[in-house]
C-alpha positions as CSV (number, residue, x, y, z in Angstrom):
1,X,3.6,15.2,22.8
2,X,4.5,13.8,19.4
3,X,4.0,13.5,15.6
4,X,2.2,10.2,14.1
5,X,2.4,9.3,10.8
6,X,-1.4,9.1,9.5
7,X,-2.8,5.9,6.6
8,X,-2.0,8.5,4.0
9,X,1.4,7.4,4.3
10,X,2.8,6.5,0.6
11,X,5.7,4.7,2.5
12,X,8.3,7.6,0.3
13,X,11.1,7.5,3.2
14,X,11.6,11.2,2.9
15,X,11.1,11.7,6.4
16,X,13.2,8.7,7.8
17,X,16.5,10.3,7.4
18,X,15.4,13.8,8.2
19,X,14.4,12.7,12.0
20,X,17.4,13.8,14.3
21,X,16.7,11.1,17.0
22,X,16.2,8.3,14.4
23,X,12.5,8.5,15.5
24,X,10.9,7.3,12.0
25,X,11.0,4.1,10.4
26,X,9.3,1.5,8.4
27,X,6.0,-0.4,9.9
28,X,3.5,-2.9,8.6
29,X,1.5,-0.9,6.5
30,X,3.5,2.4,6.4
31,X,5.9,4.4,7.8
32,X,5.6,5.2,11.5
33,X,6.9,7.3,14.1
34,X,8.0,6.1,18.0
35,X,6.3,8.6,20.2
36,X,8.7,7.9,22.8
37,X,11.4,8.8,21.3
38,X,10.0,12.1,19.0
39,X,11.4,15.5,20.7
40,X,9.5,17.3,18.1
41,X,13.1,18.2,16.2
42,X,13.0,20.6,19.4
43,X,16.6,21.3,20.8
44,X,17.3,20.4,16.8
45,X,15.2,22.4,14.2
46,X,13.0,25.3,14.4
47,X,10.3,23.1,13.1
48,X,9.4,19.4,12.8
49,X,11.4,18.4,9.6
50,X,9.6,15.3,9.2
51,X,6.5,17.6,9.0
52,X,8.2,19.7,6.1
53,X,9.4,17.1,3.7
54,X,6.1,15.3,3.8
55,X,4.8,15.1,0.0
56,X,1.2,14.1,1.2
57,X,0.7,16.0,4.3
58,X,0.5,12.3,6.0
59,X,2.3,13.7,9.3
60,X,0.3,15.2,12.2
61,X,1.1,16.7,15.7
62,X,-0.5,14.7,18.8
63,X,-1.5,15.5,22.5
């Protein structure tokens, strides 16, 4: 399980430095996240801090 960045991305980079694993960075068309390496902040953060800084509400947990 994992967070993806959806195409409502505006590309901000708020949530590139907030990932704790260095999980988020910049792809084609917008940011993106690497579901391999996303631990869900857990072990980290209470919550997904990518999740909470998101201006657009572009991130999105996934099975």
């Amino acid at each position: 399980m994992a967070y993806k960045i959806t195409d409502e991305c505006i590309s901000c980079g708020a949530c590139e430095p907030e990932c704790p694993v260095s999980a988020i960075s910049e792809g084609d068309d917008h940011t993106v996240i690497d579901a391999g390496k996303c631990v869900e902040c857990k072990g980290h953060y209470d919550e997904a801090q990518c999740v909470s800084v998101c201006p657009v509400d572009a991130i999105v947990h996934i099975d």
